[in-house]
Each structure stands twice: as C-alpha cells, then as structure tokens.
C-alpha positions as CSV (number, residue, x, y, z in Angstrom):
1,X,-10.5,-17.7,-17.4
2,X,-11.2,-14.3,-18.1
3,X,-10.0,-11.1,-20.1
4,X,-7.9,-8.5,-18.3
5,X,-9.7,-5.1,-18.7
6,X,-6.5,-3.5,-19.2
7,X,-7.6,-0.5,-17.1
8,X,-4.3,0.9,-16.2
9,X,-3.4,1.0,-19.5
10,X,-0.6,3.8,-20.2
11,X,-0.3,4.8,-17.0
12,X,3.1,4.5,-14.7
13,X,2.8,3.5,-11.1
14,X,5.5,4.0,-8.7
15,X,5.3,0.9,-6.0
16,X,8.0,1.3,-2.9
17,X,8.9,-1.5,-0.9
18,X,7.9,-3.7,-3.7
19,X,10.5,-6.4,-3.6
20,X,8.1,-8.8,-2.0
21,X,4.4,-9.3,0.3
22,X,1.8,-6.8,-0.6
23,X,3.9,-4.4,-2.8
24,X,5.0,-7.0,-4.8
25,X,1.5,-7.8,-5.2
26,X,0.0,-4.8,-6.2
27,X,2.7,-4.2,-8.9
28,X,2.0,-7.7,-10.3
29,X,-2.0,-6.6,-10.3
30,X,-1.0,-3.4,-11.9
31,X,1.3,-4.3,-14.4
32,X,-1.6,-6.7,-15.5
33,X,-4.3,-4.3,-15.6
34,X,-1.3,-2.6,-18.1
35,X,0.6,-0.3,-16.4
36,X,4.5,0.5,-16.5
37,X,5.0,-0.2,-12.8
38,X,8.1,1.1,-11.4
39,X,9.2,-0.9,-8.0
40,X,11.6,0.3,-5.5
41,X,13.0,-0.9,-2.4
42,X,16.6,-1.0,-1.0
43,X,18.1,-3.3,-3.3
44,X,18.1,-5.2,-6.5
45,X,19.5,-8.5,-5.0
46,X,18.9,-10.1,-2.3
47,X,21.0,-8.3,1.1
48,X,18.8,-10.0,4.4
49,X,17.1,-12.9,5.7
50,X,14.0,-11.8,4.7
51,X,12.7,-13.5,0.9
52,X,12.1,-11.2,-1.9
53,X,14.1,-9.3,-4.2
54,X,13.2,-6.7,-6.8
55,X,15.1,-9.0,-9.3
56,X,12.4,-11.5,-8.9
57,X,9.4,-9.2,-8.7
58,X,10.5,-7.8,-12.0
59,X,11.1,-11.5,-13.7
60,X,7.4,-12.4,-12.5
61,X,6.0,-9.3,-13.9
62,X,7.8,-9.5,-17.7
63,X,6.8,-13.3,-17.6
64,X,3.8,-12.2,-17.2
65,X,3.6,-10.1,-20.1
66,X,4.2,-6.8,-18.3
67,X,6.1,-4.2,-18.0
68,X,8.4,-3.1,-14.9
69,X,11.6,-1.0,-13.8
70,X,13.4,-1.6,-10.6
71,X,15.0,1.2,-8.7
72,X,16.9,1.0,-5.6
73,X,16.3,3.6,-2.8
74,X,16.8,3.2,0.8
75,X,13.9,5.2,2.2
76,X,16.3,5.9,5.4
77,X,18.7,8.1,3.4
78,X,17.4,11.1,2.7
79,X,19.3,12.0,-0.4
80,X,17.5,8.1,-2.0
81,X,14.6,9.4,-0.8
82,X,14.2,12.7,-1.6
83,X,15.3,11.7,-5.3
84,X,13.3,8.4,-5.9
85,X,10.0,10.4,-7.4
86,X,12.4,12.3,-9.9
87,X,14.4,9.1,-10.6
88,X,11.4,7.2,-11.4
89,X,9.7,9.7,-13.8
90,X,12.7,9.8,-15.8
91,X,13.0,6.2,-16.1
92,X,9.5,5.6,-17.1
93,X,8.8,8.7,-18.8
94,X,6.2,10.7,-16.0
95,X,3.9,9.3,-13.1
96,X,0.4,8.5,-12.7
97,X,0.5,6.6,-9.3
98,X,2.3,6.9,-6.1
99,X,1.8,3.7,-4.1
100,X,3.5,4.5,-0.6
101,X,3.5,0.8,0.7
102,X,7.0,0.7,1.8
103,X,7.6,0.2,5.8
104,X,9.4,-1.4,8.7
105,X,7.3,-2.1,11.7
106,X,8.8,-2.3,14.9
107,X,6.5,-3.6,17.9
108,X,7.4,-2.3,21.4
109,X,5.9,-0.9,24.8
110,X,5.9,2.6,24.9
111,X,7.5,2.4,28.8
112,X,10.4,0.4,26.5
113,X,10.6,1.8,23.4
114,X,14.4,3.3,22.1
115,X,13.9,6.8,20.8
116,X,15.6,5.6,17.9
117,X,12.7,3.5,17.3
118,X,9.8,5.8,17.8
119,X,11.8,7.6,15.2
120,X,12.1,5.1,12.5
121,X,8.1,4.2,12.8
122,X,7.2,7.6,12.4
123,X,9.7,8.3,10.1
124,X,8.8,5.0,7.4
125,X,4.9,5.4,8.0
126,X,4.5,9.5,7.7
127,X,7.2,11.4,6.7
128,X,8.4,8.9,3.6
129,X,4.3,9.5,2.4
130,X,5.1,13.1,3.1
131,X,8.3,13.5,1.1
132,X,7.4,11.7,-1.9
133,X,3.6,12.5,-2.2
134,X,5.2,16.2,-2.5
135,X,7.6,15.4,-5.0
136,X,4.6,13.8,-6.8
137,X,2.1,16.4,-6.8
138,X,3.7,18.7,-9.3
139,X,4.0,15.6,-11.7
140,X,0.8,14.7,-11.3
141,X,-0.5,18.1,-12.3
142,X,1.8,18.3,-15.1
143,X,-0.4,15.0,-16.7
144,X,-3.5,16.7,-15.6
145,X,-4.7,13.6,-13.0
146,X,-3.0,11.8,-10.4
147,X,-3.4,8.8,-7.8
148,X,-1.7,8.4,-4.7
149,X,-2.5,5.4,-2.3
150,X,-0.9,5.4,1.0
151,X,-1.0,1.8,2.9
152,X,-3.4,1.9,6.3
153,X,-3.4,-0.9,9.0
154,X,-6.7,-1.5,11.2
155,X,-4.5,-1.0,14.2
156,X,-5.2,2.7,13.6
157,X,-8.8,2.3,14.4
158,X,-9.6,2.5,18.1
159,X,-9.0,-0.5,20.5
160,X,-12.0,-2.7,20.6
161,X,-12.9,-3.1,24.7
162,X,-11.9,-5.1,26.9
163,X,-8.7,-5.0,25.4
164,X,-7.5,-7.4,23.8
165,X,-4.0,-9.2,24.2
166,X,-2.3,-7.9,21.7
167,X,-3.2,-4.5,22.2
168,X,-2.2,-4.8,25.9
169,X,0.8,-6.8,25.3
170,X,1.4,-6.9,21.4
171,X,3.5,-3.1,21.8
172,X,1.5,-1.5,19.0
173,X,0.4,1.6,20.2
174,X,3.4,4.0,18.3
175,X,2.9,2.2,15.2
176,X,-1.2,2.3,15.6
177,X,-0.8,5.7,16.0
178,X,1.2,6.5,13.2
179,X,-1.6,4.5,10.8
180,X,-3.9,7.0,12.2
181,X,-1.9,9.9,11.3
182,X,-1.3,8.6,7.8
183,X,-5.6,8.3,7.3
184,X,-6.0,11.4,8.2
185,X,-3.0,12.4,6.2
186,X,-4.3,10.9,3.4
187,X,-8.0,12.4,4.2
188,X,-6.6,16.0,4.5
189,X,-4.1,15.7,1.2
190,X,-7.3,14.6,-0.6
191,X,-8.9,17.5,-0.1
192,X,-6.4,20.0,-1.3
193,X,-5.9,18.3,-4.4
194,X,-9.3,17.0,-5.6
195,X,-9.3,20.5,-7.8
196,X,-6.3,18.9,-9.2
197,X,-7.9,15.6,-10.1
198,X,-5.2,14.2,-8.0
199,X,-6.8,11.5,-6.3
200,X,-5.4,10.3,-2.6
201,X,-6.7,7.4,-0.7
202,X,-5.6,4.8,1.8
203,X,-6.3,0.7,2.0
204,X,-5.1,-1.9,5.0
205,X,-6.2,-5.1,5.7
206,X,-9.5,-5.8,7.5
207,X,-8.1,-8.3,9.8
208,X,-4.5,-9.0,8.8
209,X,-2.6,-10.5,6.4
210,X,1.3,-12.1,6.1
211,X,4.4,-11.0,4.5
212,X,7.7,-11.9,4.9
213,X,8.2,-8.8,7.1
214,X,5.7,-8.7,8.9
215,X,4.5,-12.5,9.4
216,X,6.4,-13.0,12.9
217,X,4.2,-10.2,14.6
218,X,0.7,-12.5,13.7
219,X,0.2,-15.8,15.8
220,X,0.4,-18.8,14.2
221,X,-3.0,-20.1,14.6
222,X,-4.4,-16.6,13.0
223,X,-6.6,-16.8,10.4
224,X,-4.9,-14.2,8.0
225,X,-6.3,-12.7,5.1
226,X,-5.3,-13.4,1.1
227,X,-3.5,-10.5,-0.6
228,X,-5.7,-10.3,-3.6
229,X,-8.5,-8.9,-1.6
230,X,-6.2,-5.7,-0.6
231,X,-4.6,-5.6,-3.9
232,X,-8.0,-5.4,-6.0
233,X,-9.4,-2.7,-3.5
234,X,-5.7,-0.6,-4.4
235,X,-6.9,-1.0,-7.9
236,X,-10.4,0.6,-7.3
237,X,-8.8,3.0,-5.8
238,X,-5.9,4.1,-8.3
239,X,-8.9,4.0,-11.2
240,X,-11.4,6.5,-11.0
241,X,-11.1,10.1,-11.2
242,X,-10.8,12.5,-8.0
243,X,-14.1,13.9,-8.3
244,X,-16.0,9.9,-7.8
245,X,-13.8,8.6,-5.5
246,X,-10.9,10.5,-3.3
247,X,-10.3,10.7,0.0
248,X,-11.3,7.1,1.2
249,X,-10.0,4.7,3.9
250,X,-10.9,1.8,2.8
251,X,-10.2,-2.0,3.8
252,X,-9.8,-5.5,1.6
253,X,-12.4,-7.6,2.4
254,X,-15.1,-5.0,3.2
255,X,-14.8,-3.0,0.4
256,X,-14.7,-5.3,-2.2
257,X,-18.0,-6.8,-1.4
258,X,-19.5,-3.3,0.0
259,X,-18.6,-2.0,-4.2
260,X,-20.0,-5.4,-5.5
261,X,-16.3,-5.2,-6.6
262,X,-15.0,-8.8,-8.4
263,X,-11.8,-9.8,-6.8
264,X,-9.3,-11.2,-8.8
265,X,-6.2,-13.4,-9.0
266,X,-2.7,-11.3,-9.2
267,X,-2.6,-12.2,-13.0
268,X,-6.0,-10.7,-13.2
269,X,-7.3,-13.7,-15.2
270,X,-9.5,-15.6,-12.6
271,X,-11.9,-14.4,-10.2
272,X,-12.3,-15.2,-6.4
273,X,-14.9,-16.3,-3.8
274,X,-16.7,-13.4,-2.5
275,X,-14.9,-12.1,1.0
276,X,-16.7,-13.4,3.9
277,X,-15.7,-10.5,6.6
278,X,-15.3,-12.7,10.0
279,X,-16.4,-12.2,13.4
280,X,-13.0,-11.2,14.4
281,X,-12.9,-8.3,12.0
282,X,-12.9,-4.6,13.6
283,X,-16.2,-3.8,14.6
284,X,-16.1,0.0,13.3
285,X,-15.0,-0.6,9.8
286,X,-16.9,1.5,7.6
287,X,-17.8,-1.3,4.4
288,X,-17.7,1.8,2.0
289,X,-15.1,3.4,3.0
290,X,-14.3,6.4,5.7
C-alpha cells in the first residue's frame, strides 16, 4: 500500500458519461488524487439495459473518502447540453477539468448507414467536445489554468494493411473518422489556448478495452486492455501546466511506460505491473505522445 499524492487537490473536474466504464473510472482516480469530481450522464438511476448509474458511481467515490456531484444531462438535447458546464460550476463552485468522455458508438457500413446515424456519431464525438470545451474556456481563464481531456480511440489512426477484418467488415470507418477529427480538434484547441495555460489533450486505448457500452463491438476471445492504464495516463494529462505538456495524443499502455509513469489502482493505493504493449497493438503509435 501506498500514499495517494493527492495531486488534484482543490481542483473540480467535470466527467460526462461517467455513470459507468472508463468515465466512471477516471472520476474514481480523480476523486482519489483529491478532486471534487462532478459526473454527468443522462440519468441518476438506472433507465436501460446497460449497468451503471451515477447513483452508484457517486456511492463508490464518498466510500471512498471522496468527494462527487451527479448531474443529469442528456448530451442529445441541446438546451442539457448547452447548460451542463454552467450547471456544474455552480454546483461545485468553478472548473478546473473538462473530461469529454461521454459517447455512443454506433458501428455500420458506410453503403448502410441511416443519416440519422452518421449524425449522432458526429454529433456525440465532436460537436458535444465543441459545445462544452467552449463553455469551459472562459471558466478556465477566470481560475487562471485549465485542463480539458477529450477521449481518442486507435481506430483514428490509419488502417494497418492488408486490412484487417474488422476494418473491412467491423463498419468503423464514420466513427474512425470522427476520432481523427477530435485529435486534431484537440491538437488545434491546444494551440490557441496554451497562452491561457489551458491545457487540451486527448487519451484512447492502445488496443481496446471493455465497457458495458461498448463491450459487444470487441470479440470475445480479444485480449482487452485494463482501465487503470488509460485512467493514470488521463491523470498525467490533467496535471501539469500548458506550457510542459498540451497538445498530446496519447495512448494507455504506451504512455505510461514511454513517461516511466507508475500506474495505479482506481483507489490510487497500489501500484501495477508495468504495461507490456502487445504485438497486436497499432504499429504507428507514437509511445510519447503525438
């Protein structure tokens, strides 16, 4: 067992889609390392098949000692939305940390694909980042420093050749693409606001890693990932001011061990085995960071 550094002490983190899988986990990691962590997703209690509520993501964060606030915003409704970066300051008393984790991914051939769709992936995976990274910039300034972590996928880096199976027949191409808009998103907001000491980066998984939402697109017999990898490289990116570290794409098992990085358990109280990165990991990962 060891000490938590407390490194996030004082400062309020805003989580969306934190009800359960990876945003669930990054709230518990940075409620530990003592922040006020505000988690958001559509409801309180639980409305669909899928496990997870904010209720219980709450409970396991003041068991653990820390300290959370649910709010309820349906990302598809514009006025919830549009009001969820106000709402959240006011609850906690200002913002520190945008965490835009929140998403629905819907696999499909292009040749197939509803408009509807097309809509709703672009819609969850770049113009949600959009709307509330704006409404957090301002607040941000206000405190003099900022951090805003936008969730990346592998997908978004090219297709490895010969294709593969599951990019020829696994549908991801919209929702590759829209990961790819989102990095450079994140690469282009970075540089307008280092002046501001606002930092912006982006982490996904190096090979991939289940959720309750998003465990029926892997294959059983898939070797996934463990969360705490991803959730320790969010961390190192939500610490360190602008003007050392901004404007990175980054992924959880390479970064880690690229930094010399201890990874962590959730509670922030045991450490892990170093990441082994696997053969089937995406040849052009940069271990740094992009």
């Amino acid at each position: 067992m060891t000490e938590v550094s407390q490194s996030l002490s004082g400062k309020i983190a805003l989580i969306t889609g934190a009800s359960r899988g990876i945003g669930r986990a990054i709230a518990q990691r940075f409620a530990a390392e003592g922040a006020t962590v505000v988690v958001s997703a559509r409801s309180l209690q639980q409305t669909a098949s899928v496990a997870g509520t904010l209720a219980e993501t709450v409970e396991l964060i003041t068991q653990a000692g820390g300290r959370a606030i649910a709010l309820t915003a349906d990302l598809e409704v514009p006025s919830e939305r549009d009001s969820l970066v106000a709402r959240a300051a006011e609850a906690a008393g200002g913002l520190d940390i945008l965490v835009n984790n929140a998403g629905f991914a819907e696999y499909c051939p292009v040749e197939s694909m509803p408009l509807a769709m097309y809509e709703r992936t672009l819609d969850h995976y770049l113009r949600v980042p959009f709307v509330l990274s704006q409404a957090a910039i301002p607040l941000m300034k206000a405190r003099g420093a900022g951090w805003i972590l936008n969730l990346g996928s592998v997908t978004a880096l090219s297709p490895v050749r010969p294709f593969h199976d599951f990019e020829r027949l696994g549908g991801i191409a919209v929702y590759a693409a829209a990961k790819a808009a989102i990095n450079r998103f994140t690469q282009g907001l970075a540089a307008e606001l280092e002046a501001d000491n606002i930092a912006v980066n982006s982490v996904g998984p190096s090979t991939a890693i289940r959720t309750p939402g998003g465990e029926r697109y892997i294959p059983e017999d898939y070797p996934s990932e463990p969360v705490e990898y991803l959730v320790e490289t969010a961390l190192a990116l939500c610490r360190l001011p602008a003007r050392k570290r901004t404007g990175l794409v980054a992924h959880s098992l390479h970064f880690p061990l690229a930094h010399q990085l201890p990874v962590r358990s959730l509670d922030g109280r045991e450490v892990l085995p170093e990441a082994t990165i696997p053969a089937w990991a995406h040849p052009a990962i940069e271990p740094m960071g992009t």
